[in-house]
N, C-alpha and C positions, 0 to 999 in steps of 0.2 A: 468505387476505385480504391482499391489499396493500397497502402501507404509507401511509399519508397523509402530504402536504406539506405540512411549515412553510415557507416562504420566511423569509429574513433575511438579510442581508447580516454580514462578522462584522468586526470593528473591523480595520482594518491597520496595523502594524509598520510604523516606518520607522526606517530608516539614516541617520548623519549623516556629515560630515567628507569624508573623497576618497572613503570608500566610496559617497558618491553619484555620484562623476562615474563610476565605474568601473559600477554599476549602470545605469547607460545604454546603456550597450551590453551588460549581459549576457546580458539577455535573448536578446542573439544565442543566446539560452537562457535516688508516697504522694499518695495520693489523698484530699480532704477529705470527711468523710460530709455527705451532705446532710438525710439522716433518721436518728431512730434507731431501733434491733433493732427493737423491740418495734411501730412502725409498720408495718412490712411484712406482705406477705401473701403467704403462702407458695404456692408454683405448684402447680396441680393436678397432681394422675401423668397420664402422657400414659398413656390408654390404646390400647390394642390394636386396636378396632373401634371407635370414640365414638359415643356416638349421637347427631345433631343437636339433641336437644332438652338432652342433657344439655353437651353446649360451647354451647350459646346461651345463655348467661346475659347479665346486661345491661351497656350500655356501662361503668354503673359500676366493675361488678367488672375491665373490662377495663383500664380506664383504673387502676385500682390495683394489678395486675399487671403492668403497663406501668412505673409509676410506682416500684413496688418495684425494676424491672429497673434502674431508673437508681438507685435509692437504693446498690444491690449494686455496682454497678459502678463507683460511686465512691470504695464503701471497698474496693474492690480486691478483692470474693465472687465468687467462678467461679461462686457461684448464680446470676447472674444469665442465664446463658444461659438456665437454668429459666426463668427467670422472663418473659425476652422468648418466649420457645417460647410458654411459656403462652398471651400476649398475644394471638398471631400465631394459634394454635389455635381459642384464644374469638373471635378477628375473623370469621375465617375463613365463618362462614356468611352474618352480613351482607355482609363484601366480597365474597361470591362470586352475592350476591345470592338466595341459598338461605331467608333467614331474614325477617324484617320490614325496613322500610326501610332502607338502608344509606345513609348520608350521608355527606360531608366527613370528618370527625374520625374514622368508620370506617377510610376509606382510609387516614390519615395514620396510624391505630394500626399498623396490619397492617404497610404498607408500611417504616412504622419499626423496627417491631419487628423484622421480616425483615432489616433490614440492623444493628440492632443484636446479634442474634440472631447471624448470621454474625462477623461484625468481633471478638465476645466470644468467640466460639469459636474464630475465628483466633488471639486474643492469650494466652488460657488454653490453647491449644496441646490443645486439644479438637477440632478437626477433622481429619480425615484425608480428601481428596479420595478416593478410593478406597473407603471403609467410610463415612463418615456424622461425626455431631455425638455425642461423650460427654455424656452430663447429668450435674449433680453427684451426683442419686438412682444413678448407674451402668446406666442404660439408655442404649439410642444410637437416634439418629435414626438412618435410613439413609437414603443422598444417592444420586439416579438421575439420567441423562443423556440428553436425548431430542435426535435430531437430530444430535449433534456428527459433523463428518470427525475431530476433536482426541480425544484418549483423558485420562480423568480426573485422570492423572499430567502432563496440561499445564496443567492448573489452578495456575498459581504464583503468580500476586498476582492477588486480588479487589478491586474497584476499584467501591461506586457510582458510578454515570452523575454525575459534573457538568457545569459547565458550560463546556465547552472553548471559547475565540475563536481565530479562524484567519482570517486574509484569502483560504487558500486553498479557503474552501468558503464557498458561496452558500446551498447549499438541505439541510434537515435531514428524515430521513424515518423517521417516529417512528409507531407504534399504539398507541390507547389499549386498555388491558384489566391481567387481571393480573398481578400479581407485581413484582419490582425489576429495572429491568433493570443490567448491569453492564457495565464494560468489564476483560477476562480477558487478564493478561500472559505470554503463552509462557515457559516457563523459559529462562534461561543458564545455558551455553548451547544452541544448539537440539538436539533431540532428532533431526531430519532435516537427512538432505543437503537443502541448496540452501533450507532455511528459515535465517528470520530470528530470531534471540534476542530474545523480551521484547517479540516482534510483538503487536499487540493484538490481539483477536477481542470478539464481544458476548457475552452468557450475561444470561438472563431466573433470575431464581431467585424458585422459589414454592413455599411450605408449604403445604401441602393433602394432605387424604387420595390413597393411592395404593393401586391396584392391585395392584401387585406388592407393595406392603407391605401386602397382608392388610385392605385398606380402611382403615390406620393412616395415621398422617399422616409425612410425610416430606420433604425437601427435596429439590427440581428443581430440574435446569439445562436450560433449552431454548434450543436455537440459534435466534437470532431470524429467520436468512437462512434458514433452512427448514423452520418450525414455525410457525404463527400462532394456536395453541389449544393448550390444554392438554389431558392427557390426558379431560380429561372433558367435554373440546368448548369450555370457556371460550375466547373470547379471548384471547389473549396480548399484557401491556404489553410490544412493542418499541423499540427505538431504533436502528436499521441502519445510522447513519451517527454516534453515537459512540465506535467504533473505529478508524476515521480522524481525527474530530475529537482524540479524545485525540492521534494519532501525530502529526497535524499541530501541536498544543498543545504537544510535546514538542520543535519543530523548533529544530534550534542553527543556526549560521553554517557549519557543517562543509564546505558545499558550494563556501564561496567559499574556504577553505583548499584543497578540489580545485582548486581552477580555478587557485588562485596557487601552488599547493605540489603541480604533478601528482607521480605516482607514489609518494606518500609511505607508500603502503602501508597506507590505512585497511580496516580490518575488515571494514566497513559496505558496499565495492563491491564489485561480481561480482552473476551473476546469482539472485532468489533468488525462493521462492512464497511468497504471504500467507497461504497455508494448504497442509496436509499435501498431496502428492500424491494427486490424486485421477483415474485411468485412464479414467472414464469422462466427461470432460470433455477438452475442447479448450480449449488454451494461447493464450492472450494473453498475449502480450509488452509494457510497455509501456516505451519507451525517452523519455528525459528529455532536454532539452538542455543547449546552453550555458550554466554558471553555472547551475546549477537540477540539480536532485536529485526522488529519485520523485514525492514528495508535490506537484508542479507535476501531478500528475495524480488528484491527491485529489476534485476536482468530478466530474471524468468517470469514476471507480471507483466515486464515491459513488452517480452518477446511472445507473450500465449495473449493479452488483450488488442495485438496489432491485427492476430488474425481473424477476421470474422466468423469464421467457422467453428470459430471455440469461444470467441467474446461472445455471440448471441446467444451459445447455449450456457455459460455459466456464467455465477455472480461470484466477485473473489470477497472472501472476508479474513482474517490473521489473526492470530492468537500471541497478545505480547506477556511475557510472566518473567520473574524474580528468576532467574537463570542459577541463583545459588542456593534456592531450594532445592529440596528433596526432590525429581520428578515424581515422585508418586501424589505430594500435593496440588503445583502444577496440572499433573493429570487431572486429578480431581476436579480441579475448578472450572476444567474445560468442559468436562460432563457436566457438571452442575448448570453451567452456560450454553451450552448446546442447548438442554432442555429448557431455558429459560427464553431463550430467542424464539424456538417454537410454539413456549406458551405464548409470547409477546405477540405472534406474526400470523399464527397459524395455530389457535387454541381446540377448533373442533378437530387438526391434522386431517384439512379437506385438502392441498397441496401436495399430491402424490413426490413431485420433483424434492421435496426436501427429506426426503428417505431416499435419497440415490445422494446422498454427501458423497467427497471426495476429501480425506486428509491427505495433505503431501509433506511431511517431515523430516527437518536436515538433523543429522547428528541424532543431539539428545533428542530434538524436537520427535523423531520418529518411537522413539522408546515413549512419549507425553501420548502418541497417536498408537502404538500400540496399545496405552491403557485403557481406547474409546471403546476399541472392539475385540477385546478379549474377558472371558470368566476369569476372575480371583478364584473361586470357591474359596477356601480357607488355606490357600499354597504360600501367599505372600504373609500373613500371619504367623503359619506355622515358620516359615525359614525365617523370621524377626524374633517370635516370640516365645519360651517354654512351654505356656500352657494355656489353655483356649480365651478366647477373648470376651466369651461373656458373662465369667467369675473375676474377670480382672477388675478393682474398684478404682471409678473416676466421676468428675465429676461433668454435670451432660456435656460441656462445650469440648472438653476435650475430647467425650467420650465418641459424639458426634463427627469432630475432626479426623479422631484414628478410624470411625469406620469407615467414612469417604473416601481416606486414602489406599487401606487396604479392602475393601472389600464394595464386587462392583460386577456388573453384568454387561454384558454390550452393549453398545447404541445399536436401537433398531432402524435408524437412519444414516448410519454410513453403511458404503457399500464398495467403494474403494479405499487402498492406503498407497504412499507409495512412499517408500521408504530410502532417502537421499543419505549413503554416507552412515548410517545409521550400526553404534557401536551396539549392536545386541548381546553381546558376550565381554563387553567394555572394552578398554584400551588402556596397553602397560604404559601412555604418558601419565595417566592415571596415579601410576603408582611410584614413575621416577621422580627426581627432586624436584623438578616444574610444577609438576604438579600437587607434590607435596605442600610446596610452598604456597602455591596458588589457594591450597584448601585450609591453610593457615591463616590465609589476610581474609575468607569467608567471614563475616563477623555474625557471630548468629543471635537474631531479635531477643533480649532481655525477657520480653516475658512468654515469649515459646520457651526459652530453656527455663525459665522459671514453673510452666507449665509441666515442662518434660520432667523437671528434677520431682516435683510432687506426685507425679506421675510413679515413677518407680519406688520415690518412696512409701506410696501405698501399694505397691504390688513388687517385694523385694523379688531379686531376680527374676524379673519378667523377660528383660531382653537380651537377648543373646548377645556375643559379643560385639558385633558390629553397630548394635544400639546400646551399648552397659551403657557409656560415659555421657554422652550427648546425640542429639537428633544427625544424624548423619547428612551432609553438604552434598551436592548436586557432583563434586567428584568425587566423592566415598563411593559413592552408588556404583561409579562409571568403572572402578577398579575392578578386572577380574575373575578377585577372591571374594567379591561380595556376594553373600547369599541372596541378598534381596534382588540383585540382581540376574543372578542365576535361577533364582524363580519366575522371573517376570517370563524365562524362555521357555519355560512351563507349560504357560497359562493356553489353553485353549480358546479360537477364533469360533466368533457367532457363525451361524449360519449364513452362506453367499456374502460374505466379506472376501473380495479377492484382493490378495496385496501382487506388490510388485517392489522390487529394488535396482536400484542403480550404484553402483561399488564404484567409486576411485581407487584406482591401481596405477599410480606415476614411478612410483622406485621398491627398491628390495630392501630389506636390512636382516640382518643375521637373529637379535630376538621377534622381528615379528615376521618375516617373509615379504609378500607384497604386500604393499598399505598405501594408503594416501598421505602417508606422515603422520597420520594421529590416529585412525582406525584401520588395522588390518585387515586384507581382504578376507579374513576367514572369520573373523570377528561381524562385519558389514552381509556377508552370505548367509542367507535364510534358507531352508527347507519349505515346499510348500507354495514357494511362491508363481504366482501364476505368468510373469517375465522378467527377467534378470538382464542387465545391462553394465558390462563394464567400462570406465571410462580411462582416459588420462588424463586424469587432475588432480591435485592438491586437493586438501580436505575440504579447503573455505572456495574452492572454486568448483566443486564439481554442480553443486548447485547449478548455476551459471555455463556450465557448459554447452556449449552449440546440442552436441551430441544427447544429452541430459534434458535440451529444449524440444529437440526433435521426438524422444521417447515417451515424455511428458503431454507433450499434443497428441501422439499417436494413440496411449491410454486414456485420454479424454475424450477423441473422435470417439474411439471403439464403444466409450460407453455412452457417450451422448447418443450415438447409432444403437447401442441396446435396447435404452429408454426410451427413445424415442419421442415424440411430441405428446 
């Protein structure tokens, strides 16, 4: 069953001070008792088989078992775990619709109960992910997992669904049915190569009798991205776009320290997956631009993993990097990464599916994914440098670093690109005062420019103008008049790399024509490409565009249907 759509729009954050002017252009990218003892009502024994007529008892009793669990929990009684179990157990026929009418304040018992249930077992240090829930009688729930790629030991922090706001996400994709759903924190740090610590994922958790537990009741975790029922055919309450909203909910400023303070060595860049390595899936890549970090692609992860006809065929993984680098280093380290995931996952490259990659890149991000699948030869050298690169004297780390960045062959494992917004011929904000400014507060890492100064001073006049003075910033590159990047449109496509592009076209202006306000449409327009889509949107939205979403999935079918199983 697929997920049904909330639409909502979600409040936006705004920046003040110079960080507004600089946001202009970035886009270029003892607890009180509340009852006392003798009120309470003590939890039935959870039996082994129950029989539905003997857990149907009426709301009352439920409601008093419920009501004990909060009494216990107040004066600090580990019974209360009993006590909510209880609740959840006696709900359990009406909510499930098994019993006489089940109404409003049904749901609410169950539902709560399940997450007070949990959270009490958490705190009384009575759950074990792995084995189940201790009760205070010394019986245990046993806890099952249906669905997960994750293994029980990544269960680190439980988390009911609240209500996360984000500007980065438009549309919420939520079913109604049973159980609570939650958002489930990865441990730190991660247990896999090339995962992210403390990544979010969903998890449905529901008390109900279980099969493998002897028809007894027990707690479930179902993955909501591949499970839409429970074991006994119920429906399942999803929410598929809670684990983004939390990540987006959680977003710091980090990304505008990349952009002002590149290379500064944060934890958080390099490329990683949103979930375990999964061989029977094809890789999407999704690369981010200037000033802007993964979650710039939170609407369109939100909107291609709701459907299952592109969730089951691909794994998404992102590329986060120092936005006020060079892209060509950037580029680099993505190749060097690409190859190292494969050696990690796939060292004899028995896994045909991970040579069908898909790069999708906003802005700069596509120029970063242009460098995956195109020959250098000696193009981006020569428009940098006067005279060949391997008379030039350095020493090996640098010498090392400058060949990475300029000189490089295709991946033999991408096979698409698609190219969002993307300035291949740059963009005159580049060169207005905005931008000017913006390439000013770049602060560039003390011992690259100490590297670069010694650099030329072994090899006088090596670099041409656009390299004399210093390593040129991630909008030098973007300008233009830059050779370096007027070579990059040079460079010739591997073999069966098909690209595609998507252009914003929202208004006109007299120096650039149509643009999306930072790249013009004739700057964003490729030759070559195998479908072209123009949109109406600003630069930072076309990403995210319905239209953008639709063409996005259509490019994915087409090639999931290429590939084939």
């Amino acid at each position: 069953m697929e997920a049904g759509i909330i639409s909502g729009r979600c409040r936006a954050r705004w920046f003040v001070g110079w960080t507004a002017v600089l946001l202009a252009v970035l886009p270029l990218a003892g607890c009180s008792v509340l009852g006392s003892r003798s009120s309470w009502y003590p939890p039935n024994d959870l039996e082994t088989a129950p029989s539905w007529a003997a857990v149907g008892q009426s709301v009352d009793l439920i409601e008093a078992q419920y009501e004990a669990g909060q009494q216990a929990e107040a004066a600090g009684d580990a019974r209360c775990i009993d006590f909510y179990l209880a609740a959840a157990t006696q709900a359990w026929p009406y909510y499930a619709g098994r019993g006489p009418n089940s109404d409003g304040r049904i749901a609410e018992l169950y539902e709560s109960s399940v997450r007070r249930f949990l959270e009490s077992a958490v705190r009384y240090h009575r759950f074990s992910n792995t084995q189940g829930v201790w009760l205070a009688s010394g019986a245990m729930v046993p806890v099952y997992y249906h669905g997960f790629v994750w293994q029980p030991c990544d269960f680190a922090t439980l988390l009911p669904v609240g209500s996360y706001e984000s500007s980065r996400l438009s549309r919420r994709y939520v079913s109604e049915g049973v159980g609570v759903p939650y958002v489930v924190l990865a441990p730190q740090p991660p247990r896999y190569p090339f995962a992210k610590g403390g990544w979010p994922f969903g998890a449905t958790a529901v008390v109900s009798p279980t099969a493998v537990a002897g028809g007894g009741f027990a707690l479930n975790f179902y993955d909501p991205l591949r499970t839409s029922a429970t074991e006994a055919g119920l429906p399942l309450a999803r929410d598929l776009t809670a684990p983004i909203a939390y990540a987006a909910s959680q977003r710091t400023d980090a990304w505008l320290d990349d952009f002002l303070r590149p290379d500064r060595g944060d934890a958080l860049d390099g490329l990683y997956m949103c979930e375990p390595y999964q061989p029977g899936k094809i890789p999407i890549v999704f690369v981010h631009g200037l000033a802007s970090d993964p979650l710039t692609w939170a609407d369109l992860a939100n909107d291609l993993q709701a459907q299952p006809t592109i969730f089951s065929r691909y794994q998404f993984w992102y590329f986060r990097y120092d936005t006020g680098d060079p892209f060509l280093s950037s580029a680099a380290r993505l190749r060097r990464q690409l190859v190292e995931l494969r050696q990690t996952y796939d060292p004899q490259r028995c896994n045909p599916l991970l040579s069908q990659m898909v790069l999708v890149g906003h802005s700069m991000g596509g120029l970063v994914s242009k460098m995956q699948v195109t020959y250098s030869g000696d193009e981006l050298w020569r428009a940098a440098a006067t005279r060949p690169f391997e008379t030039t004297i350095a020493d090996p780390a640098t010498r090392a670093d400058l060949a990475a960045a300029f000189f490089f062959a295709p991946s033999p494992d991408i096979k698409q690109v698609i190219y969002i917004a993307t300035p291949h011929r740059g963009s005159g904000e580049a060169q207005r005062w905005v931008g000017r400014i913006s390439s000013a507060l770049v602060v560039d890492p003390p011992s690259r420019q100490m590297r670069f100064d010694q650099f030329v001073s072994n090899n006088p006049g090596i670099f041409r103008d656009e390299l004399a003075q210093r390593v040129p910033n991630s909008i030098d590159l973007l300008e233009p008049s830059s050779c370096i990047l007027q070579a990059t449109e040079r460079l010739p496509y591997g073999a069966g790399v098909s690209t595609h592009s998507v252009i914003g076209d929202d208004r006109w202006s007299l120096s650039d024509g149509p643009s999306d306000g930072v790249v013009p449409v004739s700057s964003s327009r490729l030759a070559g490409v195998r479908s072209e889509l123009v949109v109406d949107a600003r630069h930072t939205q076309v990403q995210r565009d319905p239209d953008t979403v639709r063409e996005v999935s259509c490019i994915l079918l087409q090639h999931a249907a290429a590939v084939g199983r």
